[in-house]
N, C-alpha and C positions, 0 to 999 in steps of 0.2 A: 305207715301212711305218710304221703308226702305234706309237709306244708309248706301252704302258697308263702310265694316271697310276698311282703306286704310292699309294693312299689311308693315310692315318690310321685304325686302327683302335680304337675305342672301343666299338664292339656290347657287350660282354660282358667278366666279370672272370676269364673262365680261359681267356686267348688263347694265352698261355703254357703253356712246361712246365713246371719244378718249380724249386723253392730249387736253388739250386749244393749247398749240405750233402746234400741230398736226391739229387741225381745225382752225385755226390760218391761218398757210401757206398754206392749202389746199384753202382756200378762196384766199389767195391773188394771187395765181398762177391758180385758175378755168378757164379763159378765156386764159394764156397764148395757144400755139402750140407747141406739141414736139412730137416726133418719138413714135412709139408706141411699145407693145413687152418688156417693159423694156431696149428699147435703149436710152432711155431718159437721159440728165444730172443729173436729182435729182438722179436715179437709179444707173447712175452710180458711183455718189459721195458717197453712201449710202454703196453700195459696197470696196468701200477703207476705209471706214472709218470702218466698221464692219472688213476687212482684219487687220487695223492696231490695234485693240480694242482684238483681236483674235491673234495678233502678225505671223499670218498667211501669209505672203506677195504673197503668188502665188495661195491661194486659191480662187476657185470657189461659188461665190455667187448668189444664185438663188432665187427670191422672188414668194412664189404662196398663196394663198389665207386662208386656211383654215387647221386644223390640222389633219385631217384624211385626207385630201387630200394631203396633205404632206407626211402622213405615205405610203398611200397606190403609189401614186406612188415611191417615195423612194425605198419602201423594192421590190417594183416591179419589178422595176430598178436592184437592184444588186442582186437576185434570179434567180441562173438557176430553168426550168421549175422542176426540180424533187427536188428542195431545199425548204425548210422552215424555219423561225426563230422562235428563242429561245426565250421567255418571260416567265414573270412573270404570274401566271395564273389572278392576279388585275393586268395587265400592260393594259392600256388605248388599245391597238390593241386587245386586248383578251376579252374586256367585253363591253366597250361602242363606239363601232366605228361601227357595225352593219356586221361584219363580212365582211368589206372592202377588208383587206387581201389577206382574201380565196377567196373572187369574184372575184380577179387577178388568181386564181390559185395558192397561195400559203398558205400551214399550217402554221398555229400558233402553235408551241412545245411549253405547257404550263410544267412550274415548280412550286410547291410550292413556298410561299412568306414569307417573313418573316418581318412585318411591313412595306407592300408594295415590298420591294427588294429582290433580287436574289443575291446569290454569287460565287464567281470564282469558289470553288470548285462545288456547282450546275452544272456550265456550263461546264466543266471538265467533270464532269460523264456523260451528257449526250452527251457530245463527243465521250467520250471512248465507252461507251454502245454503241455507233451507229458503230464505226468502229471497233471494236473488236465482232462482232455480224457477225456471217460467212453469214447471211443471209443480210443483208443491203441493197444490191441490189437491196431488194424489197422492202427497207423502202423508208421515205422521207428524207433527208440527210441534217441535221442541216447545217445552210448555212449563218447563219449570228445571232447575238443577239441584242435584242432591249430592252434598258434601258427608263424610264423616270428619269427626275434631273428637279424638285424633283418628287416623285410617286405619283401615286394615293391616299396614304394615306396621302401625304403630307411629307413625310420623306425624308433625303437626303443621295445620297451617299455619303462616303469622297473620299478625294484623294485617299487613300489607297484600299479602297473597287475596286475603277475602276480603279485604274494602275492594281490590281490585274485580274481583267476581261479583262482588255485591254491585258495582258500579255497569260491569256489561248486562246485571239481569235488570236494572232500574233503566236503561238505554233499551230494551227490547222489550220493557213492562211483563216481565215473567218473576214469579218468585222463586227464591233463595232456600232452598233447604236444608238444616243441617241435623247430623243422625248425632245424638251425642252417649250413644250407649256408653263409652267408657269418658267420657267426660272429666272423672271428677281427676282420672288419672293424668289428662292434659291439665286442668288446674294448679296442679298439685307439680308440675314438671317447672323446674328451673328456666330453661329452655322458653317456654311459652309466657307469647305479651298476647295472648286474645281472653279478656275477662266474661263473665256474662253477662257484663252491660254491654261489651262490645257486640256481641250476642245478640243480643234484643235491638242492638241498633241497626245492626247490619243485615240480619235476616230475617226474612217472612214469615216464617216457623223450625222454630228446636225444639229439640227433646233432652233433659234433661236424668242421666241414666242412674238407675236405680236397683238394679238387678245386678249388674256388674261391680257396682260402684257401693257396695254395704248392705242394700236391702234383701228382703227373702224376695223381692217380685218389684216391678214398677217402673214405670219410668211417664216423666213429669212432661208435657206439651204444653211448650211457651209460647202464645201466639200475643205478640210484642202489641200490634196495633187491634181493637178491638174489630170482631164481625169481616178477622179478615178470611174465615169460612162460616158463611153463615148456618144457622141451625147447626152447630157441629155436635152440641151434644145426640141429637135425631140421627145423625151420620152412624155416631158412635155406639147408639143402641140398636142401629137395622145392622150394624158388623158385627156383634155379639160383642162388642168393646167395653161395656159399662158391667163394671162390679156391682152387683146387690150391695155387698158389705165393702161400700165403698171407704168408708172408714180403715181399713186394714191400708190401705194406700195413702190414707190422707195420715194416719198414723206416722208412717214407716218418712214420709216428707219431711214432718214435721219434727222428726228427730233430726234429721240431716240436716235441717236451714234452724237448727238453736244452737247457738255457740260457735257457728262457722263453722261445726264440723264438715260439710259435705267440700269447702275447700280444701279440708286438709287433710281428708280419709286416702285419697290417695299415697300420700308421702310414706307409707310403708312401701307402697309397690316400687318406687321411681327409686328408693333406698336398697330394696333386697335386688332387682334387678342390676343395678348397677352393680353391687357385690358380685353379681353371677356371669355379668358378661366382661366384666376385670378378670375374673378366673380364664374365661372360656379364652382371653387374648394371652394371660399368661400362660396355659397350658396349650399353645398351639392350633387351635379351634378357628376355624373362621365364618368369621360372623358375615352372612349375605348382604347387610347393610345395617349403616349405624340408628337406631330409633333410641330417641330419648325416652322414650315410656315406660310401661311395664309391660311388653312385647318384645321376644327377643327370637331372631332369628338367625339361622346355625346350618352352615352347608356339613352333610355327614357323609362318609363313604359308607357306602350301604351296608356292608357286613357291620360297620361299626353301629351304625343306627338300629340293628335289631339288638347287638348284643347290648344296648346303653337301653331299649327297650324292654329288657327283662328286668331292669332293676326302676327306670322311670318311665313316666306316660307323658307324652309331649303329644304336639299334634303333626302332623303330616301336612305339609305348606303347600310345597310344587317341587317338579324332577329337573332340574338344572343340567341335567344328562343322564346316560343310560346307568354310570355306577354310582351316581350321587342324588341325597334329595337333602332338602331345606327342611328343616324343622320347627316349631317354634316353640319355646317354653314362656311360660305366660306369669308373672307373681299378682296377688290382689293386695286388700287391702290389711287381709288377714294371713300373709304368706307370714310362716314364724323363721327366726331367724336358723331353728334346729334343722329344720327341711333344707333352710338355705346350706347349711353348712354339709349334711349328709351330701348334698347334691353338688356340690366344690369337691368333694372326697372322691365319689364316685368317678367326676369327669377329671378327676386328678389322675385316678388310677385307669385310666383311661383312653389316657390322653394320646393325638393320632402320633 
């Protein structure tokens, strides 16, 4: 009888389940009683302490489950019916969320990208083009843009890049959206000067990610100024958005904003990744482009992409041509340093 090779897993950054702290206090509060809905105490401590981490003191904090289900109610939420937002034609709402969006009734306005990101003047033109266009009326009418921090390619905005975004959606009175699923990994990255009070300052609504970023589930909606959706918790109960055992979220928060961890759960990722893509340049490998994060991406000759596929599971990016495609291997917060070193072996002995 054959046995299965047991592969190396890199596909994706939430292979895992949660912080030890996080299934830790989850066990010892299982049997406690508390209000449900997220009116619970953990929920609400979790809420102040992300308000004060945010330097945000009157903002709104909303905990729902999953990161398309964030997006899509969100952009839902503050889209009149005839609006659309702005992204990145690789922005997370434009290629892998299964066209969430649009099922709401709203377009996705894709832009070209430019190492996953968009920029102010992008967003500009396609302002100006809509409102200087005598026909418009019959368009769909840019209504809002949506960033990820960091992007799908793993890259980050600066400061500068999104004052400057945040500055052309405040000139066209449209809000700022940013998708912060893997977030804590931008925090956590050397590279990156945007905190999450710059965050709260600069944009109309984030998410704070949770799923990717330590937790078994979650991710945190910061909305910086109050009632800037109104009724949103009503939004979030007609979308199936609201946990009964709203507490399991306000939990899994409230580990992450005690002791600064949710700043620095990243720094395994941004550590083993760099280990992995120092091997991939020493052994000949070429890397599609440089991302500081825990995203790492890898042009492969196809024959070699199956055979480095029976020993590890990556994900399949895009086909750069007929005998190459991009790959990308992904570390979290919990990548161990044993995986990393098997996986230096592998692409050692490997090497094109």
């Amino acid at each position: 009888m054959d046995i299965p090779v047991k592969k190396l897993l890199f596909s994706c950054d939430y292979l895992e389940g949660a912080h030890p702290k996080i299934m830790r206090r989850l066990m010892e509060t299982n049997l406690w009683k508390s209000p449900g809905y997220g009116a619970d105490s953990f929920s609400q401590e979790a809420r102040a302490r992300i308000r004060s981490a945010c330097g945000a003191p009157q903002a709104e904090v909303y905990f729902l489950t999953g990161g398309t289900q964030t997006n899509a109610v969100v952009i839902g939420a503050m889209l009149a019916s005839y609006q659309g937002v702005i992204a990145a034609e690789s922005g997370h709402i434009s290629v892998h969320e299964a066209g969430a969006v649009e099922a709401g009734g709203h377009k996705v306005l894709t832009v070209p990208h430019t190492l996953g990101k968009i920029s102010a003047g992008q967003v500009r033109d396609v302002l100006a083009s809509y409102w200087q266009d005598e026909t418009h009326e019959h368009m769909v009418m840019p209504g809002m843009v949506y960033l990820s921090q960091p992007t799908e390619y793993g890259t980050l905005y600066s400061l500068k890049e999104l004052q400057d975004i945040g500055d052309v959606c405040q000139t066209y009175h449209i809000p700022l959206y940013v998708d912060g699923a893997r977030l804590a990994y931008a925090l956590a990255c050397p590279e990156n000067d945007v905190t999450l009070k710059d965050l709260a300052r600069l944009s109309d609504a984030f998410y704070i990610g949770g799923t990717k970023c330590g937790a078994l589930f979650g991710e945190a909606l910061v909305l910086p100024k109050p009632r800037t959706i109104p009724c949103f918790f009503s939004v979030m109960k007609q979308s199936g958005a609201v946990l009964a055992k709203g507490r399991m979220l306000g939990i899994q928060f409230l580990e992450l904003f005690t002791d600064g961890l949710y700043e620095h759960i990243g720094e395994n990722a941004i550590r083993t990744s760099g280990k992995i893509k120092a091997a991939l340049r020493e052994y000949g490998y070429q890397l599609y482009m440089e991302t500081p994060t825990n995203q790492i991406f890898c042009v492969l000759e196809d024959g070699q992409m199956e055979r480095l596929s029976e020993l590890v599971e990556f994900s399949f990016w895009e086909k750069p041509d007929e005998t190459h495609t991009v790959v990308r291997f992904a570390t979290s917060w919990a990548t161990s340093e044993d995986d990393v070193a098997q996986l230096i072996g592998i692409l050692r002995g490997q090497q094109p």
